[in-house]
N, CA, C and O atoms as a GROMACS GRO file, in nm:
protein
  372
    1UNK      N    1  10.619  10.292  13.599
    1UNK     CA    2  10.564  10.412  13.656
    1UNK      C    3  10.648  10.529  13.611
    1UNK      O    4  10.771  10.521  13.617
    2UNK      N    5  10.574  10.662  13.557
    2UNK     CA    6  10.665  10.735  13.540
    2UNK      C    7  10.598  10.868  13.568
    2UNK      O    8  10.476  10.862  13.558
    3UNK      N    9  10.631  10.952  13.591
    3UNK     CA   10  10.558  11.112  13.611
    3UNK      C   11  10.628  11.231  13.530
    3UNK      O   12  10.746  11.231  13.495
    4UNK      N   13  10.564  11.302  13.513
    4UNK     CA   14  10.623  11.450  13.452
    4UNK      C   15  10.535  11.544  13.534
    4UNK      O   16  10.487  11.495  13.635
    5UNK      N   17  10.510  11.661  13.508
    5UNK     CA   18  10.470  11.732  13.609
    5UNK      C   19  10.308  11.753  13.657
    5UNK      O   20  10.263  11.806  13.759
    6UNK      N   21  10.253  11.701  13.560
    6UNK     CA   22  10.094  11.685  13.588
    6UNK      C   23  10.040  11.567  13.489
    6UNK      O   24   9.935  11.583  13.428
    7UNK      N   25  10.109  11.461  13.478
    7UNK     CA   26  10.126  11.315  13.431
    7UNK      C   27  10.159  11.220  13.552
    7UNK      O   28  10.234  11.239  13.647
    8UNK      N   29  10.088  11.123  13.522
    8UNK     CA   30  10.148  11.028  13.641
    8UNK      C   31  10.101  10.909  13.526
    8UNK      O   32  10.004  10.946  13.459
    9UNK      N   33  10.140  10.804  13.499
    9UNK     CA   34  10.162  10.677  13.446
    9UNK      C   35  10.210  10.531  13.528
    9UNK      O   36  10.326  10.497  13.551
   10UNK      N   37  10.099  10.465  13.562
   10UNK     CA   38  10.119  10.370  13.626
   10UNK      C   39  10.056  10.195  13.527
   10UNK      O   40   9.974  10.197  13.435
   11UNK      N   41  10.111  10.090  13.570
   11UNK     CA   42  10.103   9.970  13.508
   11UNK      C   43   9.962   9.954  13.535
   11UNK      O   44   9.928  10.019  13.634
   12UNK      N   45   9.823   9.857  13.452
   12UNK     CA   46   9.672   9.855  13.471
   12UNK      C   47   9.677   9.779  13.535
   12UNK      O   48   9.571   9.781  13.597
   13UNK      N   49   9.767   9.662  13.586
   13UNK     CA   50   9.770   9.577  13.671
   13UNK      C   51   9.776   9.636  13.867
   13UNK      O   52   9.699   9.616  13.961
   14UNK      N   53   9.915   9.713  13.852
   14UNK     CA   54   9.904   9.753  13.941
   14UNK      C   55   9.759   9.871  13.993
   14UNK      O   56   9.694   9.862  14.096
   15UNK      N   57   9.749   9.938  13.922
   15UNK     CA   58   9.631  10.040  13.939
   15UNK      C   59   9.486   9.909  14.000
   15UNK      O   60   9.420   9.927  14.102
   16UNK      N   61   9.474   9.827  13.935
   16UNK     CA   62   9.354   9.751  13.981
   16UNK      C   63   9.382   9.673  14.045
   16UNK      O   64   9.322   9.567  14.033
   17UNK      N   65   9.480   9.683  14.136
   17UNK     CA   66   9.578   9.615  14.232
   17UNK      C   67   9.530   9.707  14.400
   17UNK      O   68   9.495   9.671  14.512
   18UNK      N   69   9.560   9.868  14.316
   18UNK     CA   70   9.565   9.941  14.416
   18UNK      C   71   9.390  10.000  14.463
   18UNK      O   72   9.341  10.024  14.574
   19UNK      N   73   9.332  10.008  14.318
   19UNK     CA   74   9.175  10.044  14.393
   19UNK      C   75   9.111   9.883  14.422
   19UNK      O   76   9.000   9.897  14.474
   20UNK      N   77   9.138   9.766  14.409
   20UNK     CA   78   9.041   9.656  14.442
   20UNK      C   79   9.111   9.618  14.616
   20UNK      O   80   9.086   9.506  14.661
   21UNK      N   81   9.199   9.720  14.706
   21UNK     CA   82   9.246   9.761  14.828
   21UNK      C   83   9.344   9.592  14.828
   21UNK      O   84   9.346   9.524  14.931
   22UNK      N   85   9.413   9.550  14.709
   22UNK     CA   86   9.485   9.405  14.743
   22UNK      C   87   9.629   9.470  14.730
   22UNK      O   88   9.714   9.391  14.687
   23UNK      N   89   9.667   9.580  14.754
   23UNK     CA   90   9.791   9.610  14.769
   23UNK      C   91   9.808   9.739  14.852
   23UNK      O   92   9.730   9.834  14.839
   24UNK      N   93   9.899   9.739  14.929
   24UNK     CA   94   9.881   9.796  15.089
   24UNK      C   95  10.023   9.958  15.011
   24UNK      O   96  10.096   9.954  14.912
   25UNK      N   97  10.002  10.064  15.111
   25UNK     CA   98  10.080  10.133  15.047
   25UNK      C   99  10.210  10.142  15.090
   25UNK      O  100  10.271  10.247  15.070
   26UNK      N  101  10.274  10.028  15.158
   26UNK     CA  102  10.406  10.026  15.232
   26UNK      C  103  10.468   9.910  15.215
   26UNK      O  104  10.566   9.866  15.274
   27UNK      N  105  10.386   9.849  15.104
   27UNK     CA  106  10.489   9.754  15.018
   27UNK      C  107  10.538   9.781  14.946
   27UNK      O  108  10.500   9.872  14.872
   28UNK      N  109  10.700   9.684  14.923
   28UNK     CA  110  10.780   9.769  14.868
   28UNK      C  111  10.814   9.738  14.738
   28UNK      O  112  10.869   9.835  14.686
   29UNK      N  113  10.805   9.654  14.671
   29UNK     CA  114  10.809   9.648  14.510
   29UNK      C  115  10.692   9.574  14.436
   29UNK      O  116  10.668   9.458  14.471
   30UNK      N  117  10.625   9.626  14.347
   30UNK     CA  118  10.524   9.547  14.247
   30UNK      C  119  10.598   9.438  14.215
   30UNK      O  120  10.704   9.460  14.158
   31UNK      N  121  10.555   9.272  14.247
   31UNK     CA  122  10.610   9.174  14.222
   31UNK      C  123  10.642   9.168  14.082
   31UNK      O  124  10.542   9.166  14.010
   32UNK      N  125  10.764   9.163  14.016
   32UNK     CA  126  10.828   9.118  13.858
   32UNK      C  127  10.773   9.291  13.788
   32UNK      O  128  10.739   9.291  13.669
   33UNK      N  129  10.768   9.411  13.857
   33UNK     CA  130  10.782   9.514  13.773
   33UNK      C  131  10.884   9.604  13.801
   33UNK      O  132  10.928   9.705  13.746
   34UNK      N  133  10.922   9.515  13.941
   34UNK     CA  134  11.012   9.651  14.003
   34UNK      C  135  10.980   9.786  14.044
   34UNK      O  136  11.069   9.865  14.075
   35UNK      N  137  10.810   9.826  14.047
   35UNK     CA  138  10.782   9.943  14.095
   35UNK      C  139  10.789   9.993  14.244
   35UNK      O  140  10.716   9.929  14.320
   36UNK      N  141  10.847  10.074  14.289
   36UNK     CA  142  10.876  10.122  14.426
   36UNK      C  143  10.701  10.214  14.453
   36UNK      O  144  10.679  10.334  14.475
   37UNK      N  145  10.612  10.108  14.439
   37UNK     CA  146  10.475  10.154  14.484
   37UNK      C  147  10.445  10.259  14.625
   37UNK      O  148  10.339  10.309  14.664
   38UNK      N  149  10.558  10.266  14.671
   38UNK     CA  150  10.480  10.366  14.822
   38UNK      C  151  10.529  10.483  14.744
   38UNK      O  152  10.450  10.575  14.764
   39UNK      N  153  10.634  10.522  14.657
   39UNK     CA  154  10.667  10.596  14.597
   39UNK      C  155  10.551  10.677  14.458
   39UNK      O  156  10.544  10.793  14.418
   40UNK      N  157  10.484  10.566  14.424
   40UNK     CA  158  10.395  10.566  14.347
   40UNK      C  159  10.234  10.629  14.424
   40UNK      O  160  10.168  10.710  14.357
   41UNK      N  161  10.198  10.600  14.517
   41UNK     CA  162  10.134  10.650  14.610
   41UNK      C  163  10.134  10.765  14.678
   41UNK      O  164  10.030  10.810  14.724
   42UNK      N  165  10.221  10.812  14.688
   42UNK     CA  166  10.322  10.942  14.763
   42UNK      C  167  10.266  11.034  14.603
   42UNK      O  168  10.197  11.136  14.602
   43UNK      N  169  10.305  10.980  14.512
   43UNK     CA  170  10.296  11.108  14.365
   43UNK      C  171  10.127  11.135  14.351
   43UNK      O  172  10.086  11.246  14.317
   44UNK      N  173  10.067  11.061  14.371
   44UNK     CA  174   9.916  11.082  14.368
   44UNK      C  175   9.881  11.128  14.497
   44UNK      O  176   9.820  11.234  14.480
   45UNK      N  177   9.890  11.098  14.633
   45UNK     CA  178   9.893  11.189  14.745
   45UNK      C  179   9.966  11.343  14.716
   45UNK      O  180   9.883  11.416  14.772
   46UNK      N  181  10.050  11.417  14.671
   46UNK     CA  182  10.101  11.488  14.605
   46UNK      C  183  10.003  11.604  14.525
   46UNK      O  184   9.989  11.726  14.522
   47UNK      N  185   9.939  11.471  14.459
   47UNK     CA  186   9.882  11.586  14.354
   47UNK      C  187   9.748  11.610  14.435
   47UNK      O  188   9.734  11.732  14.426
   48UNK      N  189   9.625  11.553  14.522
   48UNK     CA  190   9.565  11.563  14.609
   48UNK      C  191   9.597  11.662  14.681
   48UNK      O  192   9.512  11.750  14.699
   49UNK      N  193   9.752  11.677  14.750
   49UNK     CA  194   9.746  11.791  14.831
   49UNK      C  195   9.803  11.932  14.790
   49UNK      O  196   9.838  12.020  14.867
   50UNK      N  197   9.806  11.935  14.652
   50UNK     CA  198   9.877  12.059  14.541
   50UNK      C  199   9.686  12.085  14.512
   50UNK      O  200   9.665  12.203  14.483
   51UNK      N  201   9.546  11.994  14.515
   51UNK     CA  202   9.472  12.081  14.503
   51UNK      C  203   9.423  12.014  14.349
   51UNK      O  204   9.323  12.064  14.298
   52UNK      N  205   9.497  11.892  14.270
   52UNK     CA  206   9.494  11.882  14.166
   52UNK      C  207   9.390  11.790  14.103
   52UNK      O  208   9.416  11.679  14.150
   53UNK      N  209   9.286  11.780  14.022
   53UNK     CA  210   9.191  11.659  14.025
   53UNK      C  211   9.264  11.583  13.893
   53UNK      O  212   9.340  11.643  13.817
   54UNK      N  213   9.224  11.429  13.879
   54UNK     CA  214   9.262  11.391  13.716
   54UNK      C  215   9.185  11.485  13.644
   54UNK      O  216   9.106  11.550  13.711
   55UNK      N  217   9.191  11.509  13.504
   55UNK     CA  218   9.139  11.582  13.384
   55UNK      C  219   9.098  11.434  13.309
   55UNK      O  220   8.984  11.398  13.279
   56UNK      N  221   9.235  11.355  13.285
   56UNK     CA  222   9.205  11.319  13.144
   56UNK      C  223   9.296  11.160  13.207
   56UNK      O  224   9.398  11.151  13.275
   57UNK      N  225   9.225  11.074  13.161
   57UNK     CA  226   9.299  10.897  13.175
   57UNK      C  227   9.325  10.840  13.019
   57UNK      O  228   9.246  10.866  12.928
   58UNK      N  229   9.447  10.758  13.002
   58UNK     CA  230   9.425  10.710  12.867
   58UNK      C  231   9.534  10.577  12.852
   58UNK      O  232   9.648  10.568  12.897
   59UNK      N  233   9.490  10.521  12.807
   59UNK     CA  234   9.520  10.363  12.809
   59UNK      C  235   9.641  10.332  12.675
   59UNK      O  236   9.620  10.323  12.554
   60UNK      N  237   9.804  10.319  12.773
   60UNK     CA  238   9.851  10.296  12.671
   60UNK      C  239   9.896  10.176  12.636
   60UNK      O  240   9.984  10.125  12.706
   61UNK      N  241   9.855  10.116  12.540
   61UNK     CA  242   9.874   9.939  12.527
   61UNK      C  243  10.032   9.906  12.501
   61UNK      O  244  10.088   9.968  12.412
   62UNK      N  245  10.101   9.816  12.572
   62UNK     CA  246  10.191   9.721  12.478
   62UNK      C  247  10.135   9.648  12.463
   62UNK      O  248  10.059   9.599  12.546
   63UNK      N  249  10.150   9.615  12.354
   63UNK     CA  250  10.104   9.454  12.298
   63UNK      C  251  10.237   9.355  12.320
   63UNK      O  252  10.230   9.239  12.362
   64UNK      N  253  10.374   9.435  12.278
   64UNK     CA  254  10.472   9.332  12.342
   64UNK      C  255  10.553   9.313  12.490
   64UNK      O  256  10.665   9.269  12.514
   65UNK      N  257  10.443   9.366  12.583
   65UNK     CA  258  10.444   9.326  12.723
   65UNK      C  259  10.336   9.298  12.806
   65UNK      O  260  10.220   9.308  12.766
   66UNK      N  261  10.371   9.258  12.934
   66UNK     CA  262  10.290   9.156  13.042
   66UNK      C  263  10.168   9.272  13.100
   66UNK      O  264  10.098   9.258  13.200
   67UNK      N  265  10.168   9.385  13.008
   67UNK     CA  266  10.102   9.510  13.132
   67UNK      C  267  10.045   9.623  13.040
   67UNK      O  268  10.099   9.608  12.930
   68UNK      N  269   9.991   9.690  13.039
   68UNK     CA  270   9.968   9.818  12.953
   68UNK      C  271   9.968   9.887  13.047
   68UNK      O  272   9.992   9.846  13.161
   69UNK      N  273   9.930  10.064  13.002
   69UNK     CA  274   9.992  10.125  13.163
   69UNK      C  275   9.866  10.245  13.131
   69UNK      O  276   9.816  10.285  13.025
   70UNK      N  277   9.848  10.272  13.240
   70UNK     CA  278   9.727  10.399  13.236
   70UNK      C  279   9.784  10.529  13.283
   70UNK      O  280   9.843  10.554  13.388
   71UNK      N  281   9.753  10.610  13.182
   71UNK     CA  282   9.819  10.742  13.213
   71UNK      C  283   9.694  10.858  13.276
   71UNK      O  284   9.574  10.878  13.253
   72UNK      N  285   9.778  10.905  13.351
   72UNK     CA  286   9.608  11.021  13.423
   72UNK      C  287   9.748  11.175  13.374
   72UNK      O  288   9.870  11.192  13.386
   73UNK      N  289   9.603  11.267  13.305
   73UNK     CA  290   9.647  11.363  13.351
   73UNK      C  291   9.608  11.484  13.440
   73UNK      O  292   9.515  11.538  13.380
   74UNK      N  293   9.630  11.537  13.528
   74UNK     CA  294   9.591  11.622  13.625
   74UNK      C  295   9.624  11.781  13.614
   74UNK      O  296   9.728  11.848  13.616
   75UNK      N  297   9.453  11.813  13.596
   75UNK     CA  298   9.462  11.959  13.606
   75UNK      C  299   9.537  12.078  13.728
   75UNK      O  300   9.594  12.060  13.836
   76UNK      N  301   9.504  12.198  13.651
   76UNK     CA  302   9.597  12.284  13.738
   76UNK      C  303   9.582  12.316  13.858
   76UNK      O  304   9.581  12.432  13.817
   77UNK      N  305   9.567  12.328  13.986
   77UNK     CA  306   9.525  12.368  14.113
   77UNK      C  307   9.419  12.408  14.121
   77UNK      O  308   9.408  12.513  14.058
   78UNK      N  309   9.331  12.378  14.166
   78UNK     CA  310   9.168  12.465  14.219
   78UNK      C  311   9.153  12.427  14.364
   78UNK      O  312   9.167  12.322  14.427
   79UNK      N  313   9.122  12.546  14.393
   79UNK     CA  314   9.075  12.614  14.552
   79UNK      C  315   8.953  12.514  14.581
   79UNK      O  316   8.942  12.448  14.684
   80UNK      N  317   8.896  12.514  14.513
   80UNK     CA  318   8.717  12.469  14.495
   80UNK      C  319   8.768  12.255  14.581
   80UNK      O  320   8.687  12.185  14.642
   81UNK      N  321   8.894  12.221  14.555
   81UNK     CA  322   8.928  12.098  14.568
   81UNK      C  323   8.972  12.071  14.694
   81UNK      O  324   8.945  11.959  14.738
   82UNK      N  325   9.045  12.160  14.777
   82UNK     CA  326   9.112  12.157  14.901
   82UNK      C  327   8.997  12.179  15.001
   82UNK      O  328   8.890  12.232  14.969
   83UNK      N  329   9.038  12.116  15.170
   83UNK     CA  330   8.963  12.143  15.218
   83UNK      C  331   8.879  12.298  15.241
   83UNK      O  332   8.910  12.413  15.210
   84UNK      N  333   8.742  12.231  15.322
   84UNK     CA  334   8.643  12.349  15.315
   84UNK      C  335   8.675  12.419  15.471
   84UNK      O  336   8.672  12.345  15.570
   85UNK      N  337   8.703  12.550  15.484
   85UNK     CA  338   8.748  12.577  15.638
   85UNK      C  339   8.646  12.699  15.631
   85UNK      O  340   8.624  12.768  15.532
   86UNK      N  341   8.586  12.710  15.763
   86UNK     CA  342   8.510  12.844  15.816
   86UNK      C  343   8.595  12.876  15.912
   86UNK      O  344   8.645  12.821  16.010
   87UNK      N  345   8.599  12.985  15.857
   87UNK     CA  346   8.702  13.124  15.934
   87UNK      C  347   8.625  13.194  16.036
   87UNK      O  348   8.539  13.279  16.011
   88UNK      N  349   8.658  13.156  16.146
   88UNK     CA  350   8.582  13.213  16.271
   88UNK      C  351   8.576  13.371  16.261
   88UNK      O  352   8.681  13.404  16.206
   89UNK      N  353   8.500  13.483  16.291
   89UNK     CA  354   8.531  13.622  16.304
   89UNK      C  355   8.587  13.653  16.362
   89UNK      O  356   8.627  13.580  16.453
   90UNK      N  357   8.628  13.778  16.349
   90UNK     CA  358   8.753  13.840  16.453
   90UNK      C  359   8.658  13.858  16.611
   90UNK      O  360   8.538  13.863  16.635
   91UNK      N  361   8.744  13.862  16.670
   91UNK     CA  362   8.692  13.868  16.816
   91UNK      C  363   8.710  13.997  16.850
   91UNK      O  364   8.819  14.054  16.852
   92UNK      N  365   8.566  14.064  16.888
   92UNK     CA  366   8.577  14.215  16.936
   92UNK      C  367   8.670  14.267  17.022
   92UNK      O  368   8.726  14.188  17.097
   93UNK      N  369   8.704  14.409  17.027
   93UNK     CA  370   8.789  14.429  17.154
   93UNK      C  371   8.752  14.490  17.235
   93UNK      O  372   8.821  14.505  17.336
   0.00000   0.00000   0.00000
């Protein structure tokens, strides 16, 4: 797992680990990867609440390891993404 500032890179194993709901977000290491997954969870909650959607996913293979890893990248903040709030009017005086 690794991040930069609107990159997040996670193992394809774990990722189809985490949307098929067989891995909980308060466990604490991806068995034999060593990933600190609630940590990994926390960076994508993160970008959710900065407002950020993915843009762009891309599949980077090892061929000489147990995993390839999927990289998302996430666009810049939009308003249009955060919640929707109605602003009550001012109250006469």
């Amino acid at each position: 797992m690794s991040k930069q500032s609107n990159k997040i890179s996670v193992p394809s194993r774990w990722l189809l680990k985490a949307l098929s709901e067989r891995m909980q977000a308060d466990e604490q290491h991806e068995r034999g990867a060593g990933i600190p997954t609630l940590m990994t969870f926390d960076l994508f909650k993160t970008m959710i609440e900065q407002n950020r959607l993915p843009i762009q996913a891309t599949v980077i293979r090892h061929p000489d390891k147990d995993d390839d890893e999927i990289a998302f990248d996430f666009g810049e903040p939009d308003s249009a993404v955060g919640p929707f709030r109605i602003l009550s009017p001012p109250k006469p005086k």
